[in-house]
Each structure stands twice: as structure tokens, then as C-alpha cells.
mmCIF file of the N, C-alpha and C atoms, coordinates in Angstrom:
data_MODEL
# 
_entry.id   MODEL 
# 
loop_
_atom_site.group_PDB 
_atom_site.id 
_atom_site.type_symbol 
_atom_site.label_atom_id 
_atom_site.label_alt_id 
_atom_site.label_comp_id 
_atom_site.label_asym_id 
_atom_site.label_entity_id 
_atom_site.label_seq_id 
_atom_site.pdbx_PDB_ins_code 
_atom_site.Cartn_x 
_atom_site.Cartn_y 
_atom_site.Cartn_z 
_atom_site.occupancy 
_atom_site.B_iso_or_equiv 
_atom_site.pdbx_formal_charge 
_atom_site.auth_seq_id 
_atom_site.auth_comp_id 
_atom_site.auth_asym_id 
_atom_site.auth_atom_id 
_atom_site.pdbx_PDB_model_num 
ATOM 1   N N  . UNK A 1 1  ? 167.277 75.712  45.451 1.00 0.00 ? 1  UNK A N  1 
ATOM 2   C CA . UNK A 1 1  ? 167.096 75.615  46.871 1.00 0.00 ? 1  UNK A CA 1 
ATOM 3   C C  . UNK A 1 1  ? 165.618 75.351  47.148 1.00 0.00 ? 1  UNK A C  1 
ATOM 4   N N  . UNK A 1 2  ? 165.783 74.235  47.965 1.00 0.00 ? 2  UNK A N  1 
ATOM 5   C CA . UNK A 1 2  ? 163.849 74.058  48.413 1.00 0.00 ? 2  UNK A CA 1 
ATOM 6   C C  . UNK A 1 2  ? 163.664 74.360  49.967 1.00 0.00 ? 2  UNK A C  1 
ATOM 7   N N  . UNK A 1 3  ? 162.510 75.193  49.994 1.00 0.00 ? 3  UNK A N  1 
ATOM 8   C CA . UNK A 1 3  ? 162.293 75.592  51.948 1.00 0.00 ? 3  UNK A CA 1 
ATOM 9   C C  . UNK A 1 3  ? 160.939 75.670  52.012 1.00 0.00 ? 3  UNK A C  1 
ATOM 10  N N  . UNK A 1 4  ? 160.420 76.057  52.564 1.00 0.00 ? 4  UNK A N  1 
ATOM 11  C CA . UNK A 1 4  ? 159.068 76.500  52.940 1.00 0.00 ? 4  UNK A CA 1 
ATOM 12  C C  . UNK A 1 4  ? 158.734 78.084  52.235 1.00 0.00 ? 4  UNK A C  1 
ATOM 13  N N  . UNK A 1 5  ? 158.205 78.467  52.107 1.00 0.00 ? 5  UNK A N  1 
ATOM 14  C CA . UNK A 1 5  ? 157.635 79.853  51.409 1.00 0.00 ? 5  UNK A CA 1 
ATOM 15  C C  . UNK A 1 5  ? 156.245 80.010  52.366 1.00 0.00 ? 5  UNK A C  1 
ATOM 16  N N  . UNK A 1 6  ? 156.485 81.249  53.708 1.00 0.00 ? 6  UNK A N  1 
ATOM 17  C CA . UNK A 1 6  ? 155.302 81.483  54.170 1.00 0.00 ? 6  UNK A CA 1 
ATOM 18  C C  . UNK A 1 6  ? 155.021 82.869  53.798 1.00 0.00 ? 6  UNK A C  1 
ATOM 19  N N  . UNK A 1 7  ? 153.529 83.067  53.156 1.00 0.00 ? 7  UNK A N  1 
ATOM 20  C CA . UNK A 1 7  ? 152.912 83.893  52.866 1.00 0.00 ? 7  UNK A CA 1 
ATOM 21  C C  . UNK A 1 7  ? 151.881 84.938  53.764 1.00 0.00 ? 7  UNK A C  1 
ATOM 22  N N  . UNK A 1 8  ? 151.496 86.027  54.203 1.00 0.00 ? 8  UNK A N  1 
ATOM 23  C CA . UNK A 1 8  ? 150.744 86.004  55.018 1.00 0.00 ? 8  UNK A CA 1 
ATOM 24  C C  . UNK A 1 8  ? 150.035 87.087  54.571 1.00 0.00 ? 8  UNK A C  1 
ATOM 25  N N  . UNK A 1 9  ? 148.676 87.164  54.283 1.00 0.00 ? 9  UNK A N  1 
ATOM 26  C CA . UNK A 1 9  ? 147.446 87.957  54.010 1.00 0.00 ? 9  UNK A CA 1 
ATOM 27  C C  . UNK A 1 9  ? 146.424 88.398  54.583 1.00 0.00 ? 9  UNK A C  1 
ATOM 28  N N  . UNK A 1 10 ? 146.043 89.599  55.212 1.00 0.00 ? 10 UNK A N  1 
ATOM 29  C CA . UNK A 1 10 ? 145.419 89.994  55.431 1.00 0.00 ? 10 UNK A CA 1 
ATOM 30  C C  . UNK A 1 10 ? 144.429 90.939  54.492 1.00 0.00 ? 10 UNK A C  1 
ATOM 31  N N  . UNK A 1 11 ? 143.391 90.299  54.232 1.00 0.00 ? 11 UNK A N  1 
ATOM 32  C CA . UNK A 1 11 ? 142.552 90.853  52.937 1.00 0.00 ? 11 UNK A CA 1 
ATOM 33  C C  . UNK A 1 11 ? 141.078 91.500  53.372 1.00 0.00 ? 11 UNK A C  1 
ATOM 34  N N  . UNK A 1 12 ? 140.806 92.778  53.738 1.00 0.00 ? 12 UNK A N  1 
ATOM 35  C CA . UNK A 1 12 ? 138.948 92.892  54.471 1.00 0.00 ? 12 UNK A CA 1 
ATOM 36  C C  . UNK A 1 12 ? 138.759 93.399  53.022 1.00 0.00 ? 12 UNK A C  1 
ATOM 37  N N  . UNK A 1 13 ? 137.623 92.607  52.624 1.00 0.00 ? 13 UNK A N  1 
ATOM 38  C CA . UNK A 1 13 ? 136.495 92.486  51.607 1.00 0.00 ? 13 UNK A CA 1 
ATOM 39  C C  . UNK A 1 13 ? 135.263 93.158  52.223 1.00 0.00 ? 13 UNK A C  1 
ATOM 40  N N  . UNK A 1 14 ? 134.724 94.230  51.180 1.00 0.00 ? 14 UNK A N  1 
ATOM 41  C CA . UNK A 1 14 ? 133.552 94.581  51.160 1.00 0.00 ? 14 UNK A CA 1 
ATOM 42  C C  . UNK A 1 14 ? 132.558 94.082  51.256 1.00 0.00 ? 14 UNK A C  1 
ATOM 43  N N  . UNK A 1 15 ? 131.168 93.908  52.020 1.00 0.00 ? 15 UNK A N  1 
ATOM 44  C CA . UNK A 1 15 ? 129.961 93.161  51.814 1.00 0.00 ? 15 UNK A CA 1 
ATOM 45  C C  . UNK A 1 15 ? 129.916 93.582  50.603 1.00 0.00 ? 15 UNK A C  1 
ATOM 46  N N  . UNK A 1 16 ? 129.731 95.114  49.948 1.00 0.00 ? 16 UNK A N  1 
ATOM 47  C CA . UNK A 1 16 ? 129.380 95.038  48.499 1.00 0.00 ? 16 UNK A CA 1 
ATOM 48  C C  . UNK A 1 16 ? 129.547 96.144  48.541 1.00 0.00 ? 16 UNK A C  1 
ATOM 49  N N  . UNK A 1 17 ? 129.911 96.216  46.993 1.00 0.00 ? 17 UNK A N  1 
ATOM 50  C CA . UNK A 1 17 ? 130.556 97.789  46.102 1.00 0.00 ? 17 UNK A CA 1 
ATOM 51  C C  . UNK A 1 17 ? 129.287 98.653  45.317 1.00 0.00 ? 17 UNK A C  1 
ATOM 52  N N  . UNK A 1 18 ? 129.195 99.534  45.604 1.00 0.00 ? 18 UNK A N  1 
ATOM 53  C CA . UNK A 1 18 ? 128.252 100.072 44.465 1.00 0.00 ? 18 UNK A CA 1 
ATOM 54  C C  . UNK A 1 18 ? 129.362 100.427 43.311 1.00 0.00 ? 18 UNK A C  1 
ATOM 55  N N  . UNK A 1 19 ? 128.377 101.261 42.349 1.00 0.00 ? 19 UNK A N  1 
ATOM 56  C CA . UNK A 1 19 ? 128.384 100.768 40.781 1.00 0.00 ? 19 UNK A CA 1 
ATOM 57  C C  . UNK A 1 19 ? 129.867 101.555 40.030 1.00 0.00 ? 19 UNK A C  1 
ATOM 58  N N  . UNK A 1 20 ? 130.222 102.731 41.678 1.00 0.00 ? 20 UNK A N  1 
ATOM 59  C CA . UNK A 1 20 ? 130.807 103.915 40.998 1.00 0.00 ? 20 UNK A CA 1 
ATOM 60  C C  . UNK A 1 20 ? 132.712 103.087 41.646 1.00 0.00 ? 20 UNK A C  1 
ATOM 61  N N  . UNK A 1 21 ? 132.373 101.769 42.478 1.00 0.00 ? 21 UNK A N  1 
ATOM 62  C CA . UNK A 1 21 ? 133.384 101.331 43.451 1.00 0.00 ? 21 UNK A CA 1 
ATOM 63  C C  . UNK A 1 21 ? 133.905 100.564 42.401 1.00 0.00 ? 21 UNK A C  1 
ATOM 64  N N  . UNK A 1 22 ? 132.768 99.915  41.582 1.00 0.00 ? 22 UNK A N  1 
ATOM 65  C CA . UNK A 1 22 ? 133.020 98.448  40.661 1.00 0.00 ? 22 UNK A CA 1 
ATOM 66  C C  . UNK A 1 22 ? 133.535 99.368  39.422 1.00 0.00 ? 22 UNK A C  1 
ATOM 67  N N  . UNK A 1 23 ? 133.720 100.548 38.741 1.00 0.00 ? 23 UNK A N  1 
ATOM 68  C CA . UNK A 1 23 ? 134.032 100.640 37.928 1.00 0.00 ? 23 UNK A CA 1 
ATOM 69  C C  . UNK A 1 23 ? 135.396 101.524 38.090 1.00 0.00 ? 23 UNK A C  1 
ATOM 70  N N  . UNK A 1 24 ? 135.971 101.710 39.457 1.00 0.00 ? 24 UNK A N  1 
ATOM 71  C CA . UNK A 1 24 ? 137.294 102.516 39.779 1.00 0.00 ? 24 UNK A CA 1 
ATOM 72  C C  . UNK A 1 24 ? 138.100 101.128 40.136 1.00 0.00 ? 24 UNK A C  1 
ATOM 73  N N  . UNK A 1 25 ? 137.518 100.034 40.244 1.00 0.00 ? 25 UNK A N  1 
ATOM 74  C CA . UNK A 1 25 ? 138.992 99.279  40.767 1.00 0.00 ? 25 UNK A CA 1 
ATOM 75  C C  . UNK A 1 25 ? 138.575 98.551  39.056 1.00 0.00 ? 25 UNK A C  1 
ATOM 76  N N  . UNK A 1 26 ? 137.741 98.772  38.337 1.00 0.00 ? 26 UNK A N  1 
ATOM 77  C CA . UNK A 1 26 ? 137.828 97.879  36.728 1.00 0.00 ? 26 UNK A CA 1 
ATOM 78  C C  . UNK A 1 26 ? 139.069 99.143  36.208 1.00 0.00 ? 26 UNK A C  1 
ATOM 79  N N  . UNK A 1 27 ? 138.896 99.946  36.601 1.00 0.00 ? 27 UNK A N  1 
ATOM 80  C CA . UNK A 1 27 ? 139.861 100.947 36.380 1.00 0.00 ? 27 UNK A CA 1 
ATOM 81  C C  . UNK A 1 27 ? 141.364 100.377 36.241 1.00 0.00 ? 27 UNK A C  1 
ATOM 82  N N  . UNK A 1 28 ? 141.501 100.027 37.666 1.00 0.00 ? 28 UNK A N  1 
ATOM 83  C CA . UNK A 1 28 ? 143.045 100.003 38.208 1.00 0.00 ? 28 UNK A CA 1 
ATOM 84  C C  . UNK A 1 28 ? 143.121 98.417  37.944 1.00 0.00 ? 28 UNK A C  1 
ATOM 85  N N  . UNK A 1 29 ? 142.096 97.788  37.994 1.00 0.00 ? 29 UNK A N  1 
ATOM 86  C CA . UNK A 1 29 ? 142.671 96.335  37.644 1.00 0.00 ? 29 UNK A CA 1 
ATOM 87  C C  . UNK A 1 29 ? 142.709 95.294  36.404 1.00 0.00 ? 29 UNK A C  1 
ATOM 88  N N  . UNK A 1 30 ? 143.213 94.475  36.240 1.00 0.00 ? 30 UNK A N  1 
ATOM 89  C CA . UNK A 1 30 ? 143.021 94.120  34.576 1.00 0.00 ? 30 UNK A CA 1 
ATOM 90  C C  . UNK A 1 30 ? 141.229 93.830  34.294 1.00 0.00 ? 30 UNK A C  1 
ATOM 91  N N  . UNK A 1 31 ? 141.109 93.841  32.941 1.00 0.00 ? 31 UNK A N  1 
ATOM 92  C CA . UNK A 1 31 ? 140.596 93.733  32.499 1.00 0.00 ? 31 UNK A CA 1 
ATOM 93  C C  . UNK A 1 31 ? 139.519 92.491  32.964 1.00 0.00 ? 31 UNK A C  1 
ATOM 94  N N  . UNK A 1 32 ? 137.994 92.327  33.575 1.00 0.00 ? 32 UNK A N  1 
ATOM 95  C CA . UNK A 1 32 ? 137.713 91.011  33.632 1.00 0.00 ? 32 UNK A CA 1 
ATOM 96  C C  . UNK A 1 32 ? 137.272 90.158  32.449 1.00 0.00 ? 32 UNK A C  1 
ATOM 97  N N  . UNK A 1 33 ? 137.616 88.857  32.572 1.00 0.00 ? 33 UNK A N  1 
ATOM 98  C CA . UNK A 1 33 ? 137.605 87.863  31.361 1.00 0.00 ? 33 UNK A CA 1 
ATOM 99  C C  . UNK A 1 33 ? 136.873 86.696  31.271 1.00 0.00 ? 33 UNK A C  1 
ATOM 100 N N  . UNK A 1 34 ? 136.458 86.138  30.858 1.00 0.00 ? 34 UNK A N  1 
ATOM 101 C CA . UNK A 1 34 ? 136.414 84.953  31.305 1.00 0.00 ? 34 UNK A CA 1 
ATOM 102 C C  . UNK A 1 34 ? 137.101 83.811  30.626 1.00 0.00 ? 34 UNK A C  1 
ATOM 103 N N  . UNK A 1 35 ? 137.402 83.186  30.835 1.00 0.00 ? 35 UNK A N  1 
ATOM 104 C CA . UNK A 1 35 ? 138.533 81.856  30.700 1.00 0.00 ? 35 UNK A CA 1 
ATOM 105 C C  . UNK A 1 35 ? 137.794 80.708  30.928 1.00 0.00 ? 35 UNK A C  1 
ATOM 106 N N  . UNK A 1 36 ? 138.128 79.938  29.460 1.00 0.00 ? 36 UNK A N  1 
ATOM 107 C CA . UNK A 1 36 ? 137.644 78.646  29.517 1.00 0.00 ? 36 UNK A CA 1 
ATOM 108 C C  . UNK A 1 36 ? 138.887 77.620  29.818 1.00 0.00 ? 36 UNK A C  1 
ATOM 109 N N  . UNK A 1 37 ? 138.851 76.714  30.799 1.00 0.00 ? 37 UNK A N  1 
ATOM 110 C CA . UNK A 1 37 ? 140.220 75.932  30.674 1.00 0.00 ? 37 UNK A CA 1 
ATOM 111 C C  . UNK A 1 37 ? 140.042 74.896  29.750 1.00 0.00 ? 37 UNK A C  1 
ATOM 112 N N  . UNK A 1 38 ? 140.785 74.149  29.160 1.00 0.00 ? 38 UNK A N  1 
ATOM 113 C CA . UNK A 1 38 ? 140.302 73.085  28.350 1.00 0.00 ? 38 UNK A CA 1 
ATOM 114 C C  . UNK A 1 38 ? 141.073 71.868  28.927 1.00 0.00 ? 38 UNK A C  1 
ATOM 115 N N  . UNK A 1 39 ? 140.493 71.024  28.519 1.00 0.00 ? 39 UNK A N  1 
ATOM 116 C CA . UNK A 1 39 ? 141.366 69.733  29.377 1.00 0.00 ? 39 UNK A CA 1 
ATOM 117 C C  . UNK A 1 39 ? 143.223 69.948  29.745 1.00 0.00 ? 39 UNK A C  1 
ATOM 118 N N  . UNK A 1 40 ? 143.549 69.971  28.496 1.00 0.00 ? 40 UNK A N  1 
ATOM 119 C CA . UNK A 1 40 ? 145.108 70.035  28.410 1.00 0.00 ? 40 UNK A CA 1 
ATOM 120 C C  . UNK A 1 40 ? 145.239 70.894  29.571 1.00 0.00 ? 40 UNK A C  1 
ATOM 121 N N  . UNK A 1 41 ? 144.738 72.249  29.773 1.00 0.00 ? 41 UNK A N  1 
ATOM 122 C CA . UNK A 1 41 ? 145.173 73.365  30.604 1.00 0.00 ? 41 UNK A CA 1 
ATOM 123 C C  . UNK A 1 41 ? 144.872 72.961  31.881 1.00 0.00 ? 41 UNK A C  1 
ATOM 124 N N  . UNK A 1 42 ? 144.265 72.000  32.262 1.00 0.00 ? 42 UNK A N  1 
ATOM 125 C CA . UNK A 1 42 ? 143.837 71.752  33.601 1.00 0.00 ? 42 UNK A CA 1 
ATOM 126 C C  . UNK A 1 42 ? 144.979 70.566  33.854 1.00 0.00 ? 42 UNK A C  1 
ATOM 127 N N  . UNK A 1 43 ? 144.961 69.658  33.044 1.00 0.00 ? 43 UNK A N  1 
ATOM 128 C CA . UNK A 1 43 ? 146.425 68.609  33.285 1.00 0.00 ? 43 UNK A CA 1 
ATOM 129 C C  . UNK A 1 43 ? 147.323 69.592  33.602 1.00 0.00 ? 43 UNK A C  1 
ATOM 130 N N  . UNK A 1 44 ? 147.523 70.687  32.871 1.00 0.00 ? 44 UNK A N  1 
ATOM 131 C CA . UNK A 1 44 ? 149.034 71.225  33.360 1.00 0.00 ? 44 UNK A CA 1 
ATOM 132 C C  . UNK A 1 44 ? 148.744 71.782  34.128 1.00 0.00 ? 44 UNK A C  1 
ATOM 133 N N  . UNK A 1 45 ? 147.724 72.101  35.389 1.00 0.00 ? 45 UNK A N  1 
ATOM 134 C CA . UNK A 1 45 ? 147.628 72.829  36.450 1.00 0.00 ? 45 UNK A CA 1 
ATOM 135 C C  . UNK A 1 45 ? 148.227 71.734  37.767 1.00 0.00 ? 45 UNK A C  1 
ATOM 136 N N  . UNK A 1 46 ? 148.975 72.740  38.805 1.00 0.00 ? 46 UNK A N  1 
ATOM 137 C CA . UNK A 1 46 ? 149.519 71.966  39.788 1.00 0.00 ? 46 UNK A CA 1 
ATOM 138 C C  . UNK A 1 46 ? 148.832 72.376  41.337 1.00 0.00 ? 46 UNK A C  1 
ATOM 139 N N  . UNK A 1 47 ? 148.420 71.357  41.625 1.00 0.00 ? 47 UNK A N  1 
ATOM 140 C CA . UNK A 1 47 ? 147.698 71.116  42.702 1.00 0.00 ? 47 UNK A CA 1 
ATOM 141 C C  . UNK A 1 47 ? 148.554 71.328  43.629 1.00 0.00 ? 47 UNK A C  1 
ATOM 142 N N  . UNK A 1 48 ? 147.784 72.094  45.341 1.00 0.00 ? 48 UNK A N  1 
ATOM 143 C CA . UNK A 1 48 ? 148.961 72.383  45.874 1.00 0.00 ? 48 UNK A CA 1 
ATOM 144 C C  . UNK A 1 48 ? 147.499 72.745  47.153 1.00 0.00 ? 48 UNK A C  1 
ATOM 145 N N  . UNK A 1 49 ? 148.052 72.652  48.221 1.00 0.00 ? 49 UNK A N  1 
ATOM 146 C CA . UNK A 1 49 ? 147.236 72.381  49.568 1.00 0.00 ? 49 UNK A CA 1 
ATOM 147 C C  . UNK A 1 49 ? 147.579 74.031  50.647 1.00 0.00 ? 49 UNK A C  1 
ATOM 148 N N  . UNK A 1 50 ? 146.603 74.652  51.172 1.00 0.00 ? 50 UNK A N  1 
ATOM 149 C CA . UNK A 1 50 ? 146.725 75.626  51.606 1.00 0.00 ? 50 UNK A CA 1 
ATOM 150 C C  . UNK A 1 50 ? 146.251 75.213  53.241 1.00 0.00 ? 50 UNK A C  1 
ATOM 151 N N  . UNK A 1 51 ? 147.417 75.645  53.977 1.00 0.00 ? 51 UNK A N  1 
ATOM 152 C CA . UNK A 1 51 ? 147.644 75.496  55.428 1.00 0.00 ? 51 UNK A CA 1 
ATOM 153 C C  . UNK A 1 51 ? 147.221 76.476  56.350 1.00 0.00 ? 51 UNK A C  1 
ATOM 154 N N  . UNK A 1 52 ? 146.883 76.602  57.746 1.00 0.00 ? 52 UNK A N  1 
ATOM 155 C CA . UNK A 1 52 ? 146.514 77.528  58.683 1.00 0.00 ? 52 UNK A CA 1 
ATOM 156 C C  . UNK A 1 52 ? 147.845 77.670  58.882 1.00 0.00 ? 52 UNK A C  1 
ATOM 157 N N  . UNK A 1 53 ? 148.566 78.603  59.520 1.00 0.00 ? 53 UNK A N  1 
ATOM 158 C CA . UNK A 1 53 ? 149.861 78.578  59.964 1.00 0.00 ? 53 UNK A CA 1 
ATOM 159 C C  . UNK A 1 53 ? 150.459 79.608  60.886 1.00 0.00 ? 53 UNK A C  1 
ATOM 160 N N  . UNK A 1 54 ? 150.512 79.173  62.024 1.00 0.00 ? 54 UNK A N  1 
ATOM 161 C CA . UNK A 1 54 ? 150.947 80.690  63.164 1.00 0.00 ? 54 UNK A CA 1 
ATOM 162 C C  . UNK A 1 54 ? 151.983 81.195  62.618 1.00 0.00 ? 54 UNK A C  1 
ATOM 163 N N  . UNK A 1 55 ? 152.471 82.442  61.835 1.00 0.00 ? 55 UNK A N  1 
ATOM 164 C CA . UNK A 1 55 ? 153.143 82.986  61.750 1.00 0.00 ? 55 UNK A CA 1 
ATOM 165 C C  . UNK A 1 55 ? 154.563 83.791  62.757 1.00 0.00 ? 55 UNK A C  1 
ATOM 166 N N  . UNK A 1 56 ? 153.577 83.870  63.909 1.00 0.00 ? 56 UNK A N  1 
ATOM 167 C CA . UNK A 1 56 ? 154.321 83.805  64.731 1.00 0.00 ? 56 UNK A CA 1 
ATOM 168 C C  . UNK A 1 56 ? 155.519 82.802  65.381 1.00 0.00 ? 56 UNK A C  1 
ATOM 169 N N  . UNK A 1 57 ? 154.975 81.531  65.076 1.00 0.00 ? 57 UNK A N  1 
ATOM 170 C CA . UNK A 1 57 ? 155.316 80.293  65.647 1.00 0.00 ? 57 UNK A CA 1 
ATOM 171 C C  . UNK A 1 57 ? 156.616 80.303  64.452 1.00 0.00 ? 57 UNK A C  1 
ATOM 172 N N  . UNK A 1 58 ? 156.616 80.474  63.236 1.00 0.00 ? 58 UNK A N  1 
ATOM 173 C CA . UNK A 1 58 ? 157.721 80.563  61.991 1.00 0.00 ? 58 UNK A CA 1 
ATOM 174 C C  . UNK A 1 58 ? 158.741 81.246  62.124 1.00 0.00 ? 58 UNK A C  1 
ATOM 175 N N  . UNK A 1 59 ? 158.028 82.775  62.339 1.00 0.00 ? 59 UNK A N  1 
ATOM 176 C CA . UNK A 1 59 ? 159.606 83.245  62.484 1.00 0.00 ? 59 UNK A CA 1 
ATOM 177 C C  . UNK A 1 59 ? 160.219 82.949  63.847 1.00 0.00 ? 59 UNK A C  1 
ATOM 178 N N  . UNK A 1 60 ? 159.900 82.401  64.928 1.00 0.00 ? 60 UNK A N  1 
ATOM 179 C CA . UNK A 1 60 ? 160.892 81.602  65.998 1.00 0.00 ? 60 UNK A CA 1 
ATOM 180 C C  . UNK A 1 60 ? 161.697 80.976  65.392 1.00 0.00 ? 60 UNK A C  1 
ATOM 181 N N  . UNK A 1 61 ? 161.380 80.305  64.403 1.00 0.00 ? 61 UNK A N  1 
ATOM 182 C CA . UNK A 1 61 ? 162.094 78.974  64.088 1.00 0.00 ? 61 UNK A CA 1 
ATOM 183 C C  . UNK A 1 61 ? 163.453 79.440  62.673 1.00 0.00 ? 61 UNK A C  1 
ATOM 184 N N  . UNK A 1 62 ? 163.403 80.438  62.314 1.00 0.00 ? 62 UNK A N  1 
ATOM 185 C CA . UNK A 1 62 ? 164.017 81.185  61.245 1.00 0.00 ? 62 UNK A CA 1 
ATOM 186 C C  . UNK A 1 62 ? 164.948 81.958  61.715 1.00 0.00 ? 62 UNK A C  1 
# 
């Protein structure tokens, strides 16, 4: 089945964490890494376009 998939996020970000903030969410969250992509891995990445979207205006229509 193909439809629309609306997502909706509300995310408030910190201006900034001190040292005791950065090491309770390294806690709870994976591990940070860093990742090299290499060509191949970027060909298989799928490009995909991010919209403004009244949410409100969606579920009328649903």
C-alpha cells in the first residue's frame, strides 16, 4: 500500500549541555561513532525531500 506518511516533531534543543548532561544522555544513548560512508554506501542512500506541512490541514482530509 502507498499513502502519504505524516510525521510530526516537536524537538526543544538545549543552547548547551554541560559536561555532567553530555555524559547522562552518552549514558542512555548509543554509543557515538563516527562513520565513514564510502562511495558504494552513498549510491545506496535514498534521497528524499522534507516538507512544511499543516498538520492540522491533514487530518481534515483523513
Amino acid at each position: 500500500m502507498k499513502d502519504k506518511l505524516y510525521i510530526h516533531f516537536v524537538v526543544d534543543f538545549p543552547y548547551s549541555l554541560n559536561m555532567d548532561q553530555c555524559k547522562a544522555l552518552e549514558a542512555v544513548l548509543h554509543p557515538r561513532t563516527l562513520i565513514q560512508l564510502t562511495d558504494i554506501d552513498i549510491d545506496e542512500c535514498e534521497e528524499t525531500m522534507l516538507h512544511d506541512v499543516n498538520i492540522d490541514e491533514c487530518e481534515k482530509t483523513t
